[in-house]
C-alpha positions in Angstrom: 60.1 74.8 115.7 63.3 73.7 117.9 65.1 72.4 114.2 64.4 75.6 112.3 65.8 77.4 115.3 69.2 74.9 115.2 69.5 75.3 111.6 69.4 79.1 111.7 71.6 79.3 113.9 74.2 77.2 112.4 73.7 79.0 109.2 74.4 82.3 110.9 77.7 81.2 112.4 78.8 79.3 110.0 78.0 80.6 106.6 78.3 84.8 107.4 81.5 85.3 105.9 82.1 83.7 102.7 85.7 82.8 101.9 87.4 84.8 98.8 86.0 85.0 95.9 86.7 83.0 92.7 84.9 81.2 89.7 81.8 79.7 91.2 79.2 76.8 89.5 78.7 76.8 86.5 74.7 79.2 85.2 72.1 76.9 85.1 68.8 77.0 86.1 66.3 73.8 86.8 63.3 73.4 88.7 64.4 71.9 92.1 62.5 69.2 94.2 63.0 68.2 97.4 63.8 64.3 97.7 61.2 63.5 100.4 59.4 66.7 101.5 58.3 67.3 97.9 58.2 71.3 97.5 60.4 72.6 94.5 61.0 75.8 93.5 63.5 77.2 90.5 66.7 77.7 91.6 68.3 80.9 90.6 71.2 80.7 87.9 75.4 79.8 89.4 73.8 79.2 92.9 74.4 75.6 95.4 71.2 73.4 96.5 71.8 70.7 99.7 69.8 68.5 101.4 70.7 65.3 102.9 71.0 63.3 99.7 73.7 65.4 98.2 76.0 67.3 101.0 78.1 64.1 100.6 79.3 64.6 96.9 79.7 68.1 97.6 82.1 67.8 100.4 84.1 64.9 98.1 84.0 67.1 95.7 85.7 70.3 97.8 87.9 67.6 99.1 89.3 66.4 95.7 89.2 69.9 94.3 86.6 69.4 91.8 84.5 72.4 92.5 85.4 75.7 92.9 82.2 77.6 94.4 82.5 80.2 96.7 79.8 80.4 98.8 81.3 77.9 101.0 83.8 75.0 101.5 83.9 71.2 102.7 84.7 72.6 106.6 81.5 74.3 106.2 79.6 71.8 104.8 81.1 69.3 107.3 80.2 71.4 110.1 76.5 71.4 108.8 75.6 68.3 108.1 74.0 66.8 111.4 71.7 70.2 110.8 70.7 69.3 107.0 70.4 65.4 107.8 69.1 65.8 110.9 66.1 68.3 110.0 65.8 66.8 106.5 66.2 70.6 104.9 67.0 72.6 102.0 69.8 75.0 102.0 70.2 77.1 99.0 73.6 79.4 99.2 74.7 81.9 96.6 78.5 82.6 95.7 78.4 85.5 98.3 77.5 82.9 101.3 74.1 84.6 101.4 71.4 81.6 101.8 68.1 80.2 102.1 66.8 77.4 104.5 63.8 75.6 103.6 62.2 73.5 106.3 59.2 71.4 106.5 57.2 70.7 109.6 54.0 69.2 110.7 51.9 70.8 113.5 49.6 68.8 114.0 46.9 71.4 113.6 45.5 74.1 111.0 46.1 77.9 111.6 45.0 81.0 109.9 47.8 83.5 109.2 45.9 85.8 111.4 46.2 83.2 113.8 50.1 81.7 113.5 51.3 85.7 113.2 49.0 86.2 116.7 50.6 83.4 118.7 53.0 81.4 117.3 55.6 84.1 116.0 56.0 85.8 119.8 56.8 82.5 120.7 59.6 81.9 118.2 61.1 85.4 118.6 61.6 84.8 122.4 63.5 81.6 121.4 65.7 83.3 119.2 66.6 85.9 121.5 67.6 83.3 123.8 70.1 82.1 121.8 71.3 85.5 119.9 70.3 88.3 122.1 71.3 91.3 119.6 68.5 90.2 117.4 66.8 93.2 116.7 63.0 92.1 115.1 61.0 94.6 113.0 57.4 95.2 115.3 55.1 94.5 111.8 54.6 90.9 110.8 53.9 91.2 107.1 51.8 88.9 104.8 53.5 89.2 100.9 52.1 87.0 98.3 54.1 85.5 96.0 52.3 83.1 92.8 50.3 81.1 94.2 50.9 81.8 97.9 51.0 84.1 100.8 53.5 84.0 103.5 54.2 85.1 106.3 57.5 87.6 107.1 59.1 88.0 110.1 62.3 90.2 109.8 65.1 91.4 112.0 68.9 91.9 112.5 71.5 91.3 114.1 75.6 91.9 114.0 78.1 88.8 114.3 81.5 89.4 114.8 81.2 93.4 113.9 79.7 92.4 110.7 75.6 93.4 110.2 73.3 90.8 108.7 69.6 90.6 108.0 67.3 87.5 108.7 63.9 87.5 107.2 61.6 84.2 107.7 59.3 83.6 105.6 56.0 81.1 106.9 54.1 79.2 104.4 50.4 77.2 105.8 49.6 74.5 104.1 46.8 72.2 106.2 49.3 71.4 109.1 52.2 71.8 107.5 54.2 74.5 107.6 56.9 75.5 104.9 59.7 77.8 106.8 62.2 79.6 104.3 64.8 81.3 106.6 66.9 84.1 104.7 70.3 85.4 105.7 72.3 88.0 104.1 75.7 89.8 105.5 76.5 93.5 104.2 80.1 92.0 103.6 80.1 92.7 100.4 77.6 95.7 99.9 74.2 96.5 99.9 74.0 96.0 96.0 74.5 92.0 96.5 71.9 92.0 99.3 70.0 93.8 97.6 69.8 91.4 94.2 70.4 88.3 96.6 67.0 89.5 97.8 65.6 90.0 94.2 66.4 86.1 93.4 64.6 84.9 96.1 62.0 86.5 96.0 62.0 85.6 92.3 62.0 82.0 93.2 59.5 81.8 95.7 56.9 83.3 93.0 57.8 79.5 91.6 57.4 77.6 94.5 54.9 75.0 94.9 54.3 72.0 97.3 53.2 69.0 97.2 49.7 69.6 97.9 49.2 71.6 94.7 
């Protein structure tokens, strides 16, 4: 779980505060799939999707001024690319800066929920707190369906430069993979926009589907 811990992290520093706001992508929604881990999922309407393949063009096209999207800018997306190439990911960031990382691992063996909740979360919430002690975690570790699956939630908070944010994970079994969809939201700009940026994921994930299925 080291990379999912890396990429949160880098998410939270780097993509808390959005920079002003302006006209961002144009609406259009299409079924995403991930270029080599092979999950997709519908991505809401005016929002960015990057992974490895693409976090190129993007920068290039910050850097010639050929896109105007809010959520973030080619520093950004510089600063994050080791992380997206280096863990193979999925991060999907709305014009507020509000995102969602999707990571795939392989553990090597099959867990209940009962069982990954039981003694695999502890684990990862000690991590975390190594690296961000004013994580504050909820005690319940919930199990929310959505279509065709069941994940596993694991909420907290935390506050970054005065500013409060949320971080939800979200654990998806699958044989002995596991499917990781880290979400961050700031209050920056009001509870409304967490609130709906909330709404459209949860949305989405009712559309994801892996490989297996």
């Amino acid at each position: 779980m080291k990379k999912i811990i890396a990429l949160i992290l880098a998410l939270m520093l780097s993509l808390a505060i959005p920079c002003a706001m302006a006209e961002a992508l144009p609406a259009e929604e299409a079924r995403y799939t991930h270029p080599t881990q092979g999950y997709s999922f519908v991505v809401p309407e005016g929002w960015l999707m990057l992974d490895a393949t693409n976090i190129d063009a993007y920068i290039a096209a910050y850097e010639k001024g050929e896109m105007t999207f809010t959520g973030t800018n080619a520093q950004t997306l510089q600063n994050l690319k080791p992380q997206v190439q280096g863990t193979d990911c999925g991060v999907l960031i709305n014009p507020y800066a509000n995102n969602a990382v999707f990571v795939k691992e392989d553990m090597g063996i099959e867990m209940t929920n009962e069982q990954f909740a039981t003694f695999m979360v502890p684990m990862l919430k000690a991590q975390l707190l190594q690296q961000n002690p004013t994580i504050e975690f909820t005690d319940e570790v919930e199990l929310l369906p959505f279509g065709e699956n069941t994940f596993i939630l694991l909420s907290g908070s935390y506050n970054l430069n005065g500013i409060s944010a949320s971080i939800d994970m979200l654990f998806l079994l699958q044989g002995t993979s596991l499917y990781t969809v880290n979400l961050t939201a700031s209050s920056l700009f009001g509870e409304d926009i967490v609130n709906a940026f909330y709404t459209d994921v949860f949305a989405l994930l009712g559309t994801f589907a892996t490989e297996a299925e």
